[in-house]
C-alpha positions as CSV (number, residue, x, y, z in Angstrom):
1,X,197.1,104.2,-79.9
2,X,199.4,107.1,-81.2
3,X,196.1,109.5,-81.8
4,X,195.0,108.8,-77.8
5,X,198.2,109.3,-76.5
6,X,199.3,112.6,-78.7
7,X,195.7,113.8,-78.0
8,X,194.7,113.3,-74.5
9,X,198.5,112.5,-72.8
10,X,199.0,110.3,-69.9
11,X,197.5,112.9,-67.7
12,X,194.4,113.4,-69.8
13,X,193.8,109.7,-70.2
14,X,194.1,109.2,-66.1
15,X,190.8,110.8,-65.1
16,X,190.8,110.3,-61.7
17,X,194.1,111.5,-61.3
18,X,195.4,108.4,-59.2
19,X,199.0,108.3,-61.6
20,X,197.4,105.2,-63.2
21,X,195.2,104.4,-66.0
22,X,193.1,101.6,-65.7
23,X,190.6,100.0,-68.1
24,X,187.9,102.1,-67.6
25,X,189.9,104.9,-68.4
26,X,191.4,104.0,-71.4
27,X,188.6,103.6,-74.0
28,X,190.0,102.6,-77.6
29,X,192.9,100.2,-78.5
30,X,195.9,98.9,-77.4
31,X,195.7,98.7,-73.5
32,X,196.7,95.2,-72.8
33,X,199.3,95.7,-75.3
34,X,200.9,99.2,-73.3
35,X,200.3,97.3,-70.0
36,X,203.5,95.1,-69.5
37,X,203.0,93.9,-66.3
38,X,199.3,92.6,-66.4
39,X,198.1,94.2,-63.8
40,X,195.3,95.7,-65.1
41,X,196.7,99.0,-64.9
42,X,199.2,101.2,-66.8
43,X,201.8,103.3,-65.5
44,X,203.4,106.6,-67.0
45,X,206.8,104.4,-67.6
46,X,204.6,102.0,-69.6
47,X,203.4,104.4,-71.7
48,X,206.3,106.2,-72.2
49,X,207.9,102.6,-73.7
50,X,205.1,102.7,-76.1
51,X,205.7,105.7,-77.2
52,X,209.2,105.0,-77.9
53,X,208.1,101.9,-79.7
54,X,205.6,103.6,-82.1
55,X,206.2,107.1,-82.4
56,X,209.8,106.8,-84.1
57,X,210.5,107.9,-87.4
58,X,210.6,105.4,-90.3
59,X,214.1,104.0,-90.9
60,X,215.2,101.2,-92.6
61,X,217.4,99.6,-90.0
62,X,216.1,99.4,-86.2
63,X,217.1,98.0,-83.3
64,X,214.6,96.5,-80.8
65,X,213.1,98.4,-77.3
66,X,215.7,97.4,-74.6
67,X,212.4,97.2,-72.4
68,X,212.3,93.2,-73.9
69,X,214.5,90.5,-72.4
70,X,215.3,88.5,-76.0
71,X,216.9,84.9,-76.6
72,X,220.6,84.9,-77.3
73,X,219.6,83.5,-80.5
74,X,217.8,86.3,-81.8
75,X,220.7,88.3,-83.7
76,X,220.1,91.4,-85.8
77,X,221.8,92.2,-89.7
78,X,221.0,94.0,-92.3
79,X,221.7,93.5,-96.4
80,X,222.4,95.9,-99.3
81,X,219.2,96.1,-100.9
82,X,220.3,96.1,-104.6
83,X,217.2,98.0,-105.6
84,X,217.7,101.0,-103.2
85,X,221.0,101.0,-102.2
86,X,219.9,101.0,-99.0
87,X,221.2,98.8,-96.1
88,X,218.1,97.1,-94.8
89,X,217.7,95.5,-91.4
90,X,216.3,92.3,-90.0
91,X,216.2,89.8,-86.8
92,X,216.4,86.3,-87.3
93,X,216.5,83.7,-84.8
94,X,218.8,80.9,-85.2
95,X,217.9,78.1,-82.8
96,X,220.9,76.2,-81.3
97,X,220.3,73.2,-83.5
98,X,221.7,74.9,-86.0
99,X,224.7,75.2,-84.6
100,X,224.8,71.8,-83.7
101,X,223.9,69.9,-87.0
102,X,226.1,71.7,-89.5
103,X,224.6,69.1,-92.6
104,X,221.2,69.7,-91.7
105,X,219.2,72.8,-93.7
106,X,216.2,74.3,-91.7
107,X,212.6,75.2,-92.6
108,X,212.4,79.3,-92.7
109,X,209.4,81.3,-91.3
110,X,208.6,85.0,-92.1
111,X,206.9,87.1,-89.6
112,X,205.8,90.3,-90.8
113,X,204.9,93.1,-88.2
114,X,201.8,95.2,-87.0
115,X,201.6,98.7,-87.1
116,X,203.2,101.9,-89.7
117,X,206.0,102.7,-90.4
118,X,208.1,99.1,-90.9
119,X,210.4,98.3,-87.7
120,X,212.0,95.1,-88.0
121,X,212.3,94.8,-84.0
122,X,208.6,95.8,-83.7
123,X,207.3,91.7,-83.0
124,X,210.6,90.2,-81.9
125,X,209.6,89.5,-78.4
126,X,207.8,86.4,-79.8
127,X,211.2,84.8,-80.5
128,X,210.9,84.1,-76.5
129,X,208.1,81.7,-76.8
130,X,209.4,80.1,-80.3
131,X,213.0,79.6,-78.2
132,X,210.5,78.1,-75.6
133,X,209.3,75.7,-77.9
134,X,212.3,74.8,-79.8
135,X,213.8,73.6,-76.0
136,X,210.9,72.1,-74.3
137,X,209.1,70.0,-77.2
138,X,209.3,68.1,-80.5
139,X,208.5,70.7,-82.9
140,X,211.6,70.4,-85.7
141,X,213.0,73.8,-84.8
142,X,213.0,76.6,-88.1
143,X,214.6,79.9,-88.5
144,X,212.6,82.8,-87.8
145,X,212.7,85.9,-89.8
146,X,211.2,89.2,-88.5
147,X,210.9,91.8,-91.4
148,X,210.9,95.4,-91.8
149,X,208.0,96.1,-93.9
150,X,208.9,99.4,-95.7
151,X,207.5,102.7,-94.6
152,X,204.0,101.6,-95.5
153,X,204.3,98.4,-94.0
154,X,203.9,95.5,-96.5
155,X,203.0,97.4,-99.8
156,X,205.6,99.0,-102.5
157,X,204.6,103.1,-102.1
158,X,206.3,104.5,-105.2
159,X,205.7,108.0,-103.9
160,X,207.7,107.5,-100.8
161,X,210.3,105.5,-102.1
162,X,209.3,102.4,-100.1
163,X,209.2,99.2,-102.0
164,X,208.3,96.8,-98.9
165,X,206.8,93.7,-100.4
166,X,209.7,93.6,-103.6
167,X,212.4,94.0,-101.0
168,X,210.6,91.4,-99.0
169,X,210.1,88.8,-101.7
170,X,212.4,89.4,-104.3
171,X,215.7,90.4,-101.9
172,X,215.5,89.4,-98.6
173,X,214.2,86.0,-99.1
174,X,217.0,85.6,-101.3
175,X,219.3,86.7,-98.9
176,X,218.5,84.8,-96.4
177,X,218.5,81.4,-98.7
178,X,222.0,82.8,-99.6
179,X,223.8,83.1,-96.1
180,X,221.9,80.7,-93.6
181,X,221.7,76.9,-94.3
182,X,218.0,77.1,-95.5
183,X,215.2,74.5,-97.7
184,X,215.1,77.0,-100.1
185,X,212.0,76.1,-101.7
186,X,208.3,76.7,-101.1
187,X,208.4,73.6,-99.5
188,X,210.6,74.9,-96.6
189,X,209.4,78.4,-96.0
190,X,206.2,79.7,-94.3
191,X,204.9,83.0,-93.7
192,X,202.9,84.3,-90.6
193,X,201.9,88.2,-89.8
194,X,199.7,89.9,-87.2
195,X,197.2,93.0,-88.0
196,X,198.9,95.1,-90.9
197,X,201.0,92.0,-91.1
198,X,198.0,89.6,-91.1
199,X,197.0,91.5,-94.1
200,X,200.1,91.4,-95.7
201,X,200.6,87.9,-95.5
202,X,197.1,87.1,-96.9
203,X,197.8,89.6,-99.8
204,X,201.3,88.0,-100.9
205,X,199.9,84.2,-100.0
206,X,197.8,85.2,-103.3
207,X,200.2,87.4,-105.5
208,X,203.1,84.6,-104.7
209,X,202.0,81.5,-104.6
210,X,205.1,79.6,-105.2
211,X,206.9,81.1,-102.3
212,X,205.3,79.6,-99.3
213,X,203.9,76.4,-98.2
214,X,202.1,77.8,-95.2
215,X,200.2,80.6,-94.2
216,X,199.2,82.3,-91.1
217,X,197.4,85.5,-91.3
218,X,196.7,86.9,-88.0
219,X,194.1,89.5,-86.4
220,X,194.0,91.5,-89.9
221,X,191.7,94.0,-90.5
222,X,189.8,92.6,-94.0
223,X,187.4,95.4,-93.6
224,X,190.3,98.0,-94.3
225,X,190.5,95.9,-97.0
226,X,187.1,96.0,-98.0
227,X,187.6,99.4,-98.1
228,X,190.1,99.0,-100.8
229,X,188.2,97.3,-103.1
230,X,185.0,99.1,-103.1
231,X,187.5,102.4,-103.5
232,X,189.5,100.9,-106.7
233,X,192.4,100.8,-104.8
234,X,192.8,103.8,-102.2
235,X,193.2,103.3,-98.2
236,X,191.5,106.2,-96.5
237,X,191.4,104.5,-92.6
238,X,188.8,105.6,-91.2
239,X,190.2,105.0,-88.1
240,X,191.9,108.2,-86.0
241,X,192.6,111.3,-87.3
242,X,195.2,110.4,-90.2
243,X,193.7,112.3,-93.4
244,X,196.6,110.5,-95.6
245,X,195.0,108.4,-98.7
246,X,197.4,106.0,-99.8
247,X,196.8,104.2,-103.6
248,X,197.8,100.7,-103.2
249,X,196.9,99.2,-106.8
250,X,193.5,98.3,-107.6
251,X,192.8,94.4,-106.9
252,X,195.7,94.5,-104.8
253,X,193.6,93.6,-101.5
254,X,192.6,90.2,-99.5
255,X,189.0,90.4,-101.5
256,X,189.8,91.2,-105.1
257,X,192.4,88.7,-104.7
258,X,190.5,85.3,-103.7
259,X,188.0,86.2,-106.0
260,X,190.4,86.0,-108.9
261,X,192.4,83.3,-107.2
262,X,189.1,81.1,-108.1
263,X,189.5,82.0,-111.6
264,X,192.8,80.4,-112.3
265,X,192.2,77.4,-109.8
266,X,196.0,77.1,-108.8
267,X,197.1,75.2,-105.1
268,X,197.6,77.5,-102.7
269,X,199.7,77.4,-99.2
270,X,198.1,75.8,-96.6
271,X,196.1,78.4,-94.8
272,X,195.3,79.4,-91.2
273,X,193.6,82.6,-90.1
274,X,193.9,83.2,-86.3
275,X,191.9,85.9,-84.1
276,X,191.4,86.6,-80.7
277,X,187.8,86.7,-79.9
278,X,187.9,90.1,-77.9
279,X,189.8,92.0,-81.0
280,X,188.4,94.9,-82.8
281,X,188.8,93.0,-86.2
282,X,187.2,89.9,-85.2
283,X,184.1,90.5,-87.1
284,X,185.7,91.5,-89.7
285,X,188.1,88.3,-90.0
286,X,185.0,86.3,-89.5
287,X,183.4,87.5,-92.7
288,X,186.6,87.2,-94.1
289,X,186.4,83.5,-93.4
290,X,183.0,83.3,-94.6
291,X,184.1,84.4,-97.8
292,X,186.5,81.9,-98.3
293,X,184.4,79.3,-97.4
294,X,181.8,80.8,-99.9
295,X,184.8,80.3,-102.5
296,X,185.7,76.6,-101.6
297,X,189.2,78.4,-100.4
298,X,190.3,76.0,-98.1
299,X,191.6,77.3,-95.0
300,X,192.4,76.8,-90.8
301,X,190.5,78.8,-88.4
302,X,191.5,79.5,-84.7
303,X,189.8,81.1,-82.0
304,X,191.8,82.9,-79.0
305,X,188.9,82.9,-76.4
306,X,189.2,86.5,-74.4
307,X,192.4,87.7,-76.6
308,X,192.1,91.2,-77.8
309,X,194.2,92.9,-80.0
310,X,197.4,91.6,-78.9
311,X,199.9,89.3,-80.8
312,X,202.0,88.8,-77.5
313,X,199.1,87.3,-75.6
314,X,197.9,85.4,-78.6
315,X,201.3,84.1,-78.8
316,X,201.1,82.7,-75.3
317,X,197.8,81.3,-75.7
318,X,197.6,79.5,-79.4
319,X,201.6,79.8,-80.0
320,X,202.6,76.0,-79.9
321,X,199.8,75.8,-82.4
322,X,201.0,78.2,-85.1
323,X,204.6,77.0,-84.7
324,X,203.5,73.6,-85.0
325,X,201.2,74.5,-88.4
326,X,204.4,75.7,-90.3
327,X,206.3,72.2,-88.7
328,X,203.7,69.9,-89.6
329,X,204.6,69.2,-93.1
């Protein structure tokens, strides 16, 4: 999305020069995701919110786009990461049970976020629906904890400084166990993540097993990952125009990992891997699942029918189903 927009421009982009840009004019990713209204078209004010959404510079601590109307219950902090000495910033949404039942500890569910650099507001709009579902149905309501992946979102990058998956697992999960009334055990803690964060969440499901009792890796692109492990390691996207060839340890990706999983034949979380049937990486998480099932690597699969790339639709389609997946045990 950031290489069409910096390339062509909104004026580029609207061909027929009608101040809109409609499907047919928009030819790679990201439209339903840029077009807020769903109206099938996308105006220059839509754009320019993406832009403001994705083009910012990587920080540590972000607030989320004031173009979202967000739950009360949503509330932004940050922590001292003792590590960097960095304050480190997350949203969390605290449902009003919580409040209400001071002796009762809640289940915790990570969400790790789409897209490069990390922004910890990037996926928060989805607290909407889960505040949706916390009022309106049974589901036993959980804390939800949207995470700042690091500047190369969900990996540690020594050469940048950016240690996202230690700060991730081995502070702010603590952190969180420390200040909010949580089960803090495997037993009371998922994890769930979309694209780069569907990735992610796959990778540490294997390289942690005893943090997480569910799983819920979403629209992730296992062919980057592919990548990975037929190049010992190295991302090179071949996606866009970014030339920037990142070594993120060799083994360290979705493939290398089941394999060796097999090897030691320890439980793992329970596992769902959800895709919408009209996104760019559906293939791709397809053979993904394939694999597994090659491996005996038991494992959920859902379907959004007509979803492309998009965790906010995918949210209003299969939501009550993921939120029910981390309740149900």
């Amino acid at each position: 999305m950031k290489t069409e927009i910096g390339v062509y421009g909104f004026k580029t982009l609207d061909s027929n020069s009608d101040g809109f840009i409609d499907r047919s004019e928009w030819n790679g990713l990201g439209f339903s995701v840029t077009d807020l209204d769903r109206n099938n078209i996308i105006d220059d004010e839509e754009l320019r919110f993406l832009v403001e959404d994705f083009m910012n510079d990587f920080s540590w601590v972000n607030k989320a786009s004031k173009r979202w109307d967000l739950p009360d219950q949503l509330v932004h902090s940050t922590f001292l990461s003792p590590s960097m000495n960095k304050e480190v910033g997350y949203y969390i949404y605290i449902p009003d049970s919580y409040h209400l039942d001071q002796d009762k500890k809640f289940r915790t569910v990570y969400y790790l976020h789409g897209g490069r650099p990390g922004n910890e507001g990037r996926s928060v709009v989805l607290s909407n629906t889960i505040h949706e579902l916390f009022t309106t149905t049974d589901i036993d309501p959980a804390l939800y904890i949207f995470v700042n992946g690091g500047e190369l979102s969900h990996y540690n990058y020594a050469e940048n400084d950016s240690y996202g998956e230690d700060v991730f697992t081995n502070e702010l999960i603590p952190h969180i166990d420390s200040k909010y009334r949580t089960i803090a055990t495997s037993e009371g803690r998922g994890l769930e993540g979309f694209s780069q964060g569907g990735r992610g969440a796959t990778r540490y499901m294997f390289r942690h097993l005893n943090l997480f009792s569910t799983v819920a890796a979403g629209g992730a692109s296992y062919e980057i990952e592919k990548l990975i492990q037929k190049d010992q390691g190295y991302e090179d996207d071949p996606r866009g125009s970014n030339k920037d060839i990142y070594f993120v340890g060799k083994g360290n990706d979705a493939w290398s990992l089941a394999e060796k999983h097999v090897k030691y034949k320890k439980a793992l979380p329970n596992f769902l891997i959800w895709v919408g049937s009209r996104d760019l990486n559906y293939p791709g998480v397809v053979d993904y699942k394939n694999y597994l099932d090659f491996l005996s690597i038991k494992h959920e699969f859902i379907v959004a029918e007509g979803v492309e790339h998009n965790p906010f639709i995918m949210y209003e389609e299969i939501g009550e189903k993921l939120v029910r997946f981390h309740a149900k045990d």
